[in-house]
N, C-alpha and C positions, 0 to 999 in steps of 0.2 A: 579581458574579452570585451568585444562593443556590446552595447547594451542592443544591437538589432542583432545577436547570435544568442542572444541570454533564457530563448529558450529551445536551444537546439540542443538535445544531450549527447553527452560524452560518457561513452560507455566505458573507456580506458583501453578496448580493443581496437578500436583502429575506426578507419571513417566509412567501412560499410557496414560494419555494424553498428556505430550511429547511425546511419541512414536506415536500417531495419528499426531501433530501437524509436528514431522519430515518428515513423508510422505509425508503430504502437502505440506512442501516448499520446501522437493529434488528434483529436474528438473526432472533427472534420472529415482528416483522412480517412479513419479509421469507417467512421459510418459511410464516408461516399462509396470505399474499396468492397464493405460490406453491403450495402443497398447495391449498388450494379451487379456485384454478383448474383446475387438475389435475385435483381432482375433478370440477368442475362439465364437464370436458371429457370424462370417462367418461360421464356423464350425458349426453351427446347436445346439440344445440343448445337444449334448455329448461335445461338445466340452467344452463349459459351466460348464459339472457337471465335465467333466475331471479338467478344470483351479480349479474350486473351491474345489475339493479335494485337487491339487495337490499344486497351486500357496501358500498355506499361510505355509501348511506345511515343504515344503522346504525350503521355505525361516526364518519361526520358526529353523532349524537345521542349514540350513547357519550360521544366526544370533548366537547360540550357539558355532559355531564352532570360528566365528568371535570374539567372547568375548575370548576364550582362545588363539587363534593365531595373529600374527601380519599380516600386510597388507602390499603388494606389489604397487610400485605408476604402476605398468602394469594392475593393474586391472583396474585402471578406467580409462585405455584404452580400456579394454575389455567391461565394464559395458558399452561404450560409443555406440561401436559396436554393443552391444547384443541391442541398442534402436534405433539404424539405419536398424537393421535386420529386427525388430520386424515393425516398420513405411512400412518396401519394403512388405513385407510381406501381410500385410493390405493395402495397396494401390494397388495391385496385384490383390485382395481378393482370394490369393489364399489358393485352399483347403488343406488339410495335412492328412493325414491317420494316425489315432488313436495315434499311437507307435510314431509316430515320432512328433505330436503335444504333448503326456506325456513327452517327453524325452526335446522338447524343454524351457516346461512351468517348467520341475524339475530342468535343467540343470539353466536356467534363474534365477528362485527363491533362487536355491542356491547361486549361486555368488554375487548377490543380497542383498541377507540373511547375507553373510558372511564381505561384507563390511556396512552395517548399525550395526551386532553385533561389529565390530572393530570400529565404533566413539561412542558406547553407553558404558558407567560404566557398569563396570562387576559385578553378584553378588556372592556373597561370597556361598549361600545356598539359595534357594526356585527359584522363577518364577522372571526373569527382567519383570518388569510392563514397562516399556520401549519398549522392544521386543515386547513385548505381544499386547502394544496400535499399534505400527506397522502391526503386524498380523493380527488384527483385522480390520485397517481400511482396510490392502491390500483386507481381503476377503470381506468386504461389499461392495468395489467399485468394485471389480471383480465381484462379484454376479449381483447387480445392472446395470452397463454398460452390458454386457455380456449378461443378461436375454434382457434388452431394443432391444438392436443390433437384440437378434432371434426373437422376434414378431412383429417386423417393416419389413413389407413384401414390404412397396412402395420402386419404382425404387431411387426417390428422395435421399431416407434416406440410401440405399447402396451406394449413389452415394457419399453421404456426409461423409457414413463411410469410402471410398477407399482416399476421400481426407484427414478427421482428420491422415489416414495413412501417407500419403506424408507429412503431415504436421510434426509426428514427425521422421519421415525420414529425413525431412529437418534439424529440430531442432538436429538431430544425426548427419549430417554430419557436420554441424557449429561447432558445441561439438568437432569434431574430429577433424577439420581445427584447432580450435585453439589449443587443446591440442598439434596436431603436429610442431604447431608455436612454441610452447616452452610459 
């Protein structure tokens, strides 16, 4: 195996369930999938049908895009960023007006998309079952967290939501400390 798949796991069932299983254990992923929903769930139920339209499909095209291009090491300063943004954000609970929550949830998804397609095997013809187990978990845990956040109306449970926020705000700027360490 090349040393640029060396941290893509092999679950032994097949290549969508590595691509659900990669989700699970990228930091990154994992806290961006979780802060937008988060977010998308301060935003009310549009905010929700907006992430779940938008979040899995862009980052399905990313991850296309990824499979045919190479990867810059500034992205995953950027990706690091975009999970520090996403934490302030939801610890804020701040609101976002339509357009500029689609624009952040496409722009996110794509970059996203485009370095999980650059560590997964490329296919030659049809569907990466890869990508696809990826997509798939991004939107069930999008839909899931996201629907929970809008029908939890107690103070408690917003109060909880604005800290999970800070938490990966926290976890983004650790991320960033150290990448700047070298």
């Amino acid at each position: 195996m090349p040393l640029l798949f060396a941290h893509l796991m092999e679950t032994g069932f097949g290549g969508f369930y590595d691509g659900i299983a990669h989700l699970l254990i990228t930091p990154a992923d994992v806290l961006l999938v979780l802060g937008l929903a988060l977010l998308a769930g301060q935003q009310g139920a549009a905010g929700g049908r907006l992430l779940f339209a938008l979040l899995p499909v862009s980052w399905w095209l990313g991850g296309s895009v990824g499979q045919l291009w190479g990867l810059d090491h500034t992205l995953s300063l950027i990706t690091t960023l975009m999970v520090t943004v996403v934490g302030v954000l939801v610890a804020l609970a701040q609101k976002l007006r339509s357009a500029v929550f689609a624009s952040l949830v496409t722009s996110f998804g794509l970059l996203f998309g485009v370095v999980n397609g650059f560590t997964m095997p490329a296919v030659r013809q049809g569907v990466s079952l890869d990508m696809l187990g990826v997509v798939t978990a991004v939107a069930v845990l999008s839909v899931l967290i996201s629907g929970q956040v809008v029908v939890m109306r107690s103070p408690a449970v917003k109060i909880a939501v604005r800290v999970m926020g800070s938490w990966i705000a926290a976890a983004g700027l650790l991320s960033l400390g150290l990448w700047l360490k070298g």
